[in-house]
C-alpha positions in Angstrom: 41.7 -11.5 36.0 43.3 -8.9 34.1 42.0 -5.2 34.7 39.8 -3.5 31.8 41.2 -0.2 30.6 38.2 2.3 31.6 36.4 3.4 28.3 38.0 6.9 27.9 41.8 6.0 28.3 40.8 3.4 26.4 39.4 6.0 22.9 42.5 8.0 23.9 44.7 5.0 23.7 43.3 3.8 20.3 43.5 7.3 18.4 47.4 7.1 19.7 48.0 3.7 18.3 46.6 4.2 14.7 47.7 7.4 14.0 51.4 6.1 15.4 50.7 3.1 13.1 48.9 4.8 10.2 51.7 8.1 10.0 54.3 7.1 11.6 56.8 6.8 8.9 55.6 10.4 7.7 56.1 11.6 11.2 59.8 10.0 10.9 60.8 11.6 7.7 59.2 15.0 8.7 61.1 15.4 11.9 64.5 13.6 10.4 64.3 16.5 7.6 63.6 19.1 10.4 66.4 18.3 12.6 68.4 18.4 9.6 67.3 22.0 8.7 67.7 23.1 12.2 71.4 23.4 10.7 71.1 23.7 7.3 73.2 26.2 6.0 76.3 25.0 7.9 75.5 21.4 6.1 75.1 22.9 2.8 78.3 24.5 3.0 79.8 20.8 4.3 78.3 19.5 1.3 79.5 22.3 -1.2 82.9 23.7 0.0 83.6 24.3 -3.8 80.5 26.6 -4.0 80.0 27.7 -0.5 83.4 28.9 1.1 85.2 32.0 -0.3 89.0 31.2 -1.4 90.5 35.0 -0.7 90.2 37.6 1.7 88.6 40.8 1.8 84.7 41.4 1.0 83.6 43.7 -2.4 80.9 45.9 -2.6 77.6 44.4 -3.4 77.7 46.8 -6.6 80.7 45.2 -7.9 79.5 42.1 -7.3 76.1 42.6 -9.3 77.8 44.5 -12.1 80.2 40.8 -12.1 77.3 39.0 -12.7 75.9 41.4 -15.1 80.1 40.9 -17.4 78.8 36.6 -17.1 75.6 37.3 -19.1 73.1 36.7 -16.3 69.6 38.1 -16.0 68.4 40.7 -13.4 69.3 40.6 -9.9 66.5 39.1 -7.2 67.9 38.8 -4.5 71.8 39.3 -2.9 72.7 37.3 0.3 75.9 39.3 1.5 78.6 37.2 3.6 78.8 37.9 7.3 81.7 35.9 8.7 84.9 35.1 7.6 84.9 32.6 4.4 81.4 33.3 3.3 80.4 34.2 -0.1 77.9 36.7 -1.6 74.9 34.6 -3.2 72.9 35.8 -5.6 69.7 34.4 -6.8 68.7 36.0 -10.5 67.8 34.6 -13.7 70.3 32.8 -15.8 69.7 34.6 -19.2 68.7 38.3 -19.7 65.4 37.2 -21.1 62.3 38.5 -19.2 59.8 35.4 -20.0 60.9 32.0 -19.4 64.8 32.6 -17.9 65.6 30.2 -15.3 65.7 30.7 -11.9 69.8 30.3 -10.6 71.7 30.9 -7.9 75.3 32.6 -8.4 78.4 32.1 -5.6 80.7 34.9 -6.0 83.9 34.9 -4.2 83.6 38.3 -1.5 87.7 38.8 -2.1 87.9 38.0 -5.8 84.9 38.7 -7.4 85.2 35.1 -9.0 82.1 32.9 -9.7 82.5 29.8 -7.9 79.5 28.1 -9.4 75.8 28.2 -10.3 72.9 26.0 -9.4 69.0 25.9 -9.6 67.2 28.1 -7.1 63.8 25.8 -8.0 65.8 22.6 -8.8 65.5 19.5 -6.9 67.7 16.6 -7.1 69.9 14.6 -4.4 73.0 15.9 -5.7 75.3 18.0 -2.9 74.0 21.1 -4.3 70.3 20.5 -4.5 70.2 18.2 -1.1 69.4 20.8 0.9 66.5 22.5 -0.6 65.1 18.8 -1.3 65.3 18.1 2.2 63.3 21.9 2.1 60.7 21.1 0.1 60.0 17.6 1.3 59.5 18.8 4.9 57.3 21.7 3.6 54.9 20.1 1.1 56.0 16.5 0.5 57.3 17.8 -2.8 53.9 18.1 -4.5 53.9 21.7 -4.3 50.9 23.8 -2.7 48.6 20.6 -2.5 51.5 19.1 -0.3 51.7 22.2 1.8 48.0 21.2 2.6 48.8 17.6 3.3 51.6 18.6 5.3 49.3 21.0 7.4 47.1 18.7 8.2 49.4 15.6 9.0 51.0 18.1 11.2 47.5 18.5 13.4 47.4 14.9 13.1 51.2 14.5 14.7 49.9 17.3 17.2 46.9 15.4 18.1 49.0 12.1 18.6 51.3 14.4 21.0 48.2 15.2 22.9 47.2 11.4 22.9 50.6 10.5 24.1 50.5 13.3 26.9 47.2 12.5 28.3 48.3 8.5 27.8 51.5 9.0 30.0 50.2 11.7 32.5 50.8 9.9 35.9 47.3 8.8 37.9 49.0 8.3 40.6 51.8 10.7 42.9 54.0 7.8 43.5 53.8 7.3 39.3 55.6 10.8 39.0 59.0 9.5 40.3 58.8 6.8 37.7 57.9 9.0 34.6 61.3 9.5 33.5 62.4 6.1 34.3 63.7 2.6 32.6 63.4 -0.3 34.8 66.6 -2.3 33.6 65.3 -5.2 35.7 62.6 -5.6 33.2 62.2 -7.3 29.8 63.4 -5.8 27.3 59.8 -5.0 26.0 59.1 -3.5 29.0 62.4 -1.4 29.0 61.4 -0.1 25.4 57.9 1.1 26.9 59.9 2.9 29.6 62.1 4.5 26.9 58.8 5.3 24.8 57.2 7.0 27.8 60.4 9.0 29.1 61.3 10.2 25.9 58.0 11.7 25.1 57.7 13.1 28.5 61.3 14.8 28.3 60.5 16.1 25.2 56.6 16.7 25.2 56.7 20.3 25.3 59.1 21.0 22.4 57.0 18.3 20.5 53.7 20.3 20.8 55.9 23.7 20.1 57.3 22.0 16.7 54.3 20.4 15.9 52.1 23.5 16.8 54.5 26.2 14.8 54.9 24.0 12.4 51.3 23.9 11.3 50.4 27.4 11.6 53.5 28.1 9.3 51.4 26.1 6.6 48.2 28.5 7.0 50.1 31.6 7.8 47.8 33.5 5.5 44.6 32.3 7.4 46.6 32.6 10.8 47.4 35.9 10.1 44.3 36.9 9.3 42.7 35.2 12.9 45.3 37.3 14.4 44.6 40.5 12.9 40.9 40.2 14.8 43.1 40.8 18.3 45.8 43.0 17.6 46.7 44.7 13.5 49.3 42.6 11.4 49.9 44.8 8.4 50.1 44.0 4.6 53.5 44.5 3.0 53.6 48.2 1.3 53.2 49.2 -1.8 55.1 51.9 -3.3 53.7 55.1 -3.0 53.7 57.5 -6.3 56.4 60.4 -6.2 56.9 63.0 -8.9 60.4 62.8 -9.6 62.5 62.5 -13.1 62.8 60.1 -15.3 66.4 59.3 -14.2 66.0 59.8 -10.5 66.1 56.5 -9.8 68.7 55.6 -7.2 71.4 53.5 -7.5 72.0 50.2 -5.6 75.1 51.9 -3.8 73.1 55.0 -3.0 70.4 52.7 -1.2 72.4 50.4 0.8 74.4 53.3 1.8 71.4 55.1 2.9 70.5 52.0 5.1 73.8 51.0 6.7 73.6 55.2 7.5 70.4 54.9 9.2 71.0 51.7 11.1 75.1 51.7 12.0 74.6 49.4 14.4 73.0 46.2 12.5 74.4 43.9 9.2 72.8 43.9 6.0 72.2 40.4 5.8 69.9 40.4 2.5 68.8 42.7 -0.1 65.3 41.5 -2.8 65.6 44.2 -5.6 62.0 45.4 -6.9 60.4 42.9 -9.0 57.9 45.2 -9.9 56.4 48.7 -10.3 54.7 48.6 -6.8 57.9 47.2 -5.1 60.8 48.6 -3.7 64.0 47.7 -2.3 63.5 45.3 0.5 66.4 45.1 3.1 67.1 42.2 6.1 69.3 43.1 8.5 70.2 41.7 12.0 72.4 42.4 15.2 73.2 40.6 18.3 70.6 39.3 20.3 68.5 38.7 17.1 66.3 35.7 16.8 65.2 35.5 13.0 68.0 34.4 11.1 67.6 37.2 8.6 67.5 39.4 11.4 64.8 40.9 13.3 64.8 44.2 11.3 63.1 44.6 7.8 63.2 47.9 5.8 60.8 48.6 2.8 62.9 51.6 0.9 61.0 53.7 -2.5 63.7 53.2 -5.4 63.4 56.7 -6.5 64.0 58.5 -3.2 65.6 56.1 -1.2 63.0 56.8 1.4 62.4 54.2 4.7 58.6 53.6 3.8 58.2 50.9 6.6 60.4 49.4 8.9 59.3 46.5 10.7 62.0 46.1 13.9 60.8 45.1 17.6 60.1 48.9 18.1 57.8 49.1 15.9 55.7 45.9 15.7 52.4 45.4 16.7 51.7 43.0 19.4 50.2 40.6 15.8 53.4 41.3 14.5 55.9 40.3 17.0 53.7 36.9 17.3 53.7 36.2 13.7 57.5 37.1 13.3 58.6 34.6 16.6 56.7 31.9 14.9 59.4 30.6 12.5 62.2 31.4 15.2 60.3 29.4 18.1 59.9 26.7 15.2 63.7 26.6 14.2 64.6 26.9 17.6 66.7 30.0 16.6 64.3 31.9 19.1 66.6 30.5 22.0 70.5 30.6 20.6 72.5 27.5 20.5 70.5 25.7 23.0 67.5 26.6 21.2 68.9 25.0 18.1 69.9 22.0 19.7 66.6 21.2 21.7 65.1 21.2 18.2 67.4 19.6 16.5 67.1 16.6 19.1 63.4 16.9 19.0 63.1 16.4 14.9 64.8 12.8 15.8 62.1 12.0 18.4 59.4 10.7 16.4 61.7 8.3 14.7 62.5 7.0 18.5 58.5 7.6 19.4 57.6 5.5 16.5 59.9 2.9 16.7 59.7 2.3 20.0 56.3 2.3 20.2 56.0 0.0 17.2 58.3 -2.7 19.0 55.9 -2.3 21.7 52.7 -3.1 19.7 54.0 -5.7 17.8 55.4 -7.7 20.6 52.1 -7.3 22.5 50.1 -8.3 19.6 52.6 -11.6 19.4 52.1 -12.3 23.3 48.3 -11.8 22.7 48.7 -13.9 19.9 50.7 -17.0 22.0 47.9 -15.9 24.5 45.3 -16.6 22.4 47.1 -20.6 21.2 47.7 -21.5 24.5 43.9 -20.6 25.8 42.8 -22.8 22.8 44.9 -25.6 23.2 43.8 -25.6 27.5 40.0 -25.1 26.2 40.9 -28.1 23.8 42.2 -30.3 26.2 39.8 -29.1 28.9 36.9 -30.6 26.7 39.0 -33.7 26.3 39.1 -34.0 29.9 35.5 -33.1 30.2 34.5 -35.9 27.8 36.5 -38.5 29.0 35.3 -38.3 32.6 31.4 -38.1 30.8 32.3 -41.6 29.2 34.1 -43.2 32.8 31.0 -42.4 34.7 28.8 -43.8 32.2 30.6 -46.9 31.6 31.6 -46.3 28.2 34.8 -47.5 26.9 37.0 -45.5 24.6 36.7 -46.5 21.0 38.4 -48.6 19.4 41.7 -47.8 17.4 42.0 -51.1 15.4 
């Protein structure tokens, strides 16, 4: 007699098995784009050595770089990624016309050595082309590519993937302390269904806890507004600044040179990574930068500097964060897996291809289950079939009544 599941395993069993069934191909494509993001500038350069890797030595000032783009015709300047290592370029993201309403959005490779544009491309352009791949893959794992009703799908399909984690957990958490030795395990003396169970279970157990990380990060990165506020209730999380007003002349604005010089002054020891120029009255210069043993890769050190005096209105660094802070900022590293170095990057990159095996695996397993139930089910048919055969035949014999005739 075959042992009944007892009722609670048995809930925990069914919410695993539809939401594996029902999401399972979302939950394949989510983490196949995250593991692919995991490294996605170093594949975007692969895919766009023509855009992405500098052709001459020697790095120019930022300055001369903007005032480039500036000779081409382009609009204002948003944003300047500055190259770090050896055959980077400088990237600028800026409007393609100098029109204030309506100029596209761009983004602009300079050559470091040359000054030379290498190319443009859409900073809000999708498309499966080498240059737009990447963000694609971007905004498909963020919102599905519907925009910021996606980024609500996505959120809660990613509770649902944590909640089939937790199913999966409870599901495979040995009963037994002999079942411990056997929870990373495949029994290669076993059918092969039985071997794809055992590669189902150890996968999920090997990888369980950087499946609830991913899922768990990757869900509060969709309500980060909402988490943030939650987390302000413990410990303060401060808004970005404003600018504060200043009496100064007409013409004191500083120059771009005057403010990065100003920062790489104050902080000797860290990169400039990124610069966001003010996009507004209320908004000044906005700089990333980062040094070894950093775990954001912008950096772990973000300056908020007034455009007029070239004053540090706010730094945010790990010595000055709030313990709501330093939480909100490791989210996105402990997500990426850029929290933990190469190894970090890798365990998350091998984790996005889990629920791909996780859903594969445990579709093989259902199917051919629901096939032996379904041979199961024949076989007790045809023996119940026969049985009453039997059964009426031997009623007939002890009554004395022939079998009918077949002519």
């Amino acid at each position: 007699m075959a042992v009944r599941q007892a009722p609670r395993r048995s809930a925990w069993f069914t919410v695993h098995r539809w939401l594996g069934i029902g999401l399972g191909l979302w939950f394949a494509l989510v983490g196949l784009t995250g593991s692919l993001l995991v490294y996605d500038e170093a594949l975007d350069a692969w895919l766009n050595p023509q855009l992405l890797r500098a052709r001459s030595a020697g790095v120019l000032p930022a300055e001369t770089i903007v005032a480039r783009a500036g000779e081409l015709g382009f609009g204002a300047v948003e944003r300047i990624r500055f190259p770090l290592a050896a055959g980077e370029v400088y990237r600028l993201q800026l409007r393609a016309t100098t029109r204030r309403v309506g100029a596209e959005r761009i983004e602009a490779l300079f050559d470091p050595g040359s000054g030379q544009l290498l190319g443009t491309r859409g900073a809000d352009a999708l498309g499966v082309s080498p240059p737009l791949l990447m963000r694609t893959l971007y905004e498909f794992h963020r919102n599905v590519l519907l925009g910021p009703t996606g980024s609500n799908i996505v959120g809660v399909a990613g509770l649902l993937l944590l909640a089939s984690s937790v199913t999966g957990i409870v599901l495979g958490w040995p009963r037994k302390r002999a079942a411990w030795r056997r929870l990373v395990w495949i029994n290669r003396r076993a059918s092969a269904t039985r071997q794809v169970f055992d590669l189902h279970r150890s996968a999920g157990a090997l990888f369980a806890v950087l499946l609830l990380l991913a899922t768990l990060t990757g869900a509060t990165l969709v309500y980060l507004n909402y988490v943030r506020d939650l987390v302000d209730l413990v410990s303060p999380v401060k808004s970005f600044p404003t600018v504060p007003w200043r009496a100064a002349p007409l013409d004191a604005e500083r120059s771009l040179p005057d403010a990065i010089a100003g920062v790489r002054a104050a902080f000797p020891q860290h990169a400039l990574v990124e610069l966001r120029t003010p996009t507004g009255q209320l908004t000044g210069y906005e700089f990333f930068l980062k040094r070894p043993g950093d775990v954001h890769r912008l950096g772990d050190t973000i300056l908020w500097v007034h455009p007029l005096t070239g004053e540090i209105l706010v730094e945010r660094s790990g010595r000055t964060r709030t313990a709501g802070e330093a939480f909100m900022h490791w989210l996105y590293p402990l997500h990426s897996g850029s929290a933990l170095g190469t190894p970090g990057l890798v365990a998350m990159c091998l984790t996005g291809l889990l629920p791909l095996l996780l859903v594969s695996t445990g579709m093989w397993v259902w199917l051919r289950k629901r096939r032996g139930e379904r041979i199961s089910r024949e076989r007790r048919e045809q023996r119940d079939v026969a049985a009453g055969a039997m059964s009426a035949l031997s009623f007939r014999e002890k009554r004395g009544i022939s079998a009918p005739s077949t002519e």
